[in-house]
C-alpha positions as CSV (number, residue, x, y, z in Angstrom):
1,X,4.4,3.8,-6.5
2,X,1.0,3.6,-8.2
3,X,2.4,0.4,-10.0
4,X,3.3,-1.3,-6.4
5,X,-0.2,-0.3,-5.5
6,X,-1.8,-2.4,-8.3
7,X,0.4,-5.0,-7.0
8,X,-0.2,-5.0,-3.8
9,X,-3.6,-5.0,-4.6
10,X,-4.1,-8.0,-6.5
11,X,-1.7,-9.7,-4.0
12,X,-4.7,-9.3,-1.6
13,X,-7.3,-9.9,-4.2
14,X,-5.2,-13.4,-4.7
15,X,-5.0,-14.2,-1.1
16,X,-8.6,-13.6,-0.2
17,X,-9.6,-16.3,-3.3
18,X,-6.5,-18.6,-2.0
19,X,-8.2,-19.2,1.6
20,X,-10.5,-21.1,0.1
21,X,-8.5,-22.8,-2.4
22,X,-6.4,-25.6,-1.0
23,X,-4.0,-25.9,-4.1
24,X,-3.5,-21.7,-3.6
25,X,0.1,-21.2,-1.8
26,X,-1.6,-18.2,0.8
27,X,2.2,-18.4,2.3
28,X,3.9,-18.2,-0.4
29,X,1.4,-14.9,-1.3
30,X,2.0,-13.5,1.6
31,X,5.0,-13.4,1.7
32,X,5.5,-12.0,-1.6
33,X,3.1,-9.3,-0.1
34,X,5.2,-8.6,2.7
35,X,8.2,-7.7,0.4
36,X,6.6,-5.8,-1.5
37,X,4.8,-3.8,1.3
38,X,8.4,-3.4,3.2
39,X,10.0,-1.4,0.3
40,X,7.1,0.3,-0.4
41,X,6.0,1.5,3.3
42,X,10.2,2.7,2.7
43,X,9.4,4.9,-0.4
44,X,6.3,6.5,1.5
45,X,7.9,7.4,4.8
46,X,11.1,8.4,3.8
47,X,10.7,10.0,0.3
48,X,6.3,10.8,0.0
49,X,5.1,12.3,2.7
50,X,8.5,14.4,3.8
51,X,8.0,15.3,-0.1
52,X,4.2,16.0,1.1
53,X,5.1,18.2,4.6
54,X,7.5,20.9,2.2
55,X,5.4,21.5,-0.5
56,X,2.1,21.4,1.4
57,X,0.5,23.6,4.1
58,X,-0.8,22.5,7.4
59,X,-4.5,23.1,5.6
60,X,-3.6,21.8,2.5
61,X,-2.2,18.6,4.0
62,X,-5.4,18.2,6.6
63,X,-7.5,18.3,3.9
64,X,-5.8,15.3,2.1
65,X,-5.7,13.6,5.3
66,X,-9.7,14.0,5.0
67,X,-9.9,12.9,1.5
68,X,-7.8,9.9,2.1
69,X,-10.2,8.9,5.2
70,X,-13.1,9.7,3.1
71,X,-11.8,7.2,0.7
């Protein structure tokens, strides 16, 4: 998961200096990016946060909600 998050991260990063860069492919970027978010949106719903609602309380998982907003 943390390895698809580096990914999709410098997906964006590439994007953002492709908008300005006529010889960039933004399509071709984004649609790698879409990919990559689809199986990985996948991994979080179905297998992270039901993973997160057993082995967490309601107070414990509030307070990550709070951290990850903070962030």
């Amino acid at each position: 998961m943390r390895s698809e998050h580096r990914q999709i991260e410098a997906l964006v990063a590439r994007i953002e200096e492709g908008i300005d860069d006529a010889s960039t492919s933004v399509d071709l970027l984004r649609q790698q990016l879409h990919e990559i978010l689809g199986a990985h949106n996948v991994k979080e719903e179905q297998i992270l946060y039901p993973g997160t609602d057993r082995t967490m309380t309601p107070i414990e998982r509030d307070a990550l909600v709070r951290r990850i907003q903070a962030y």
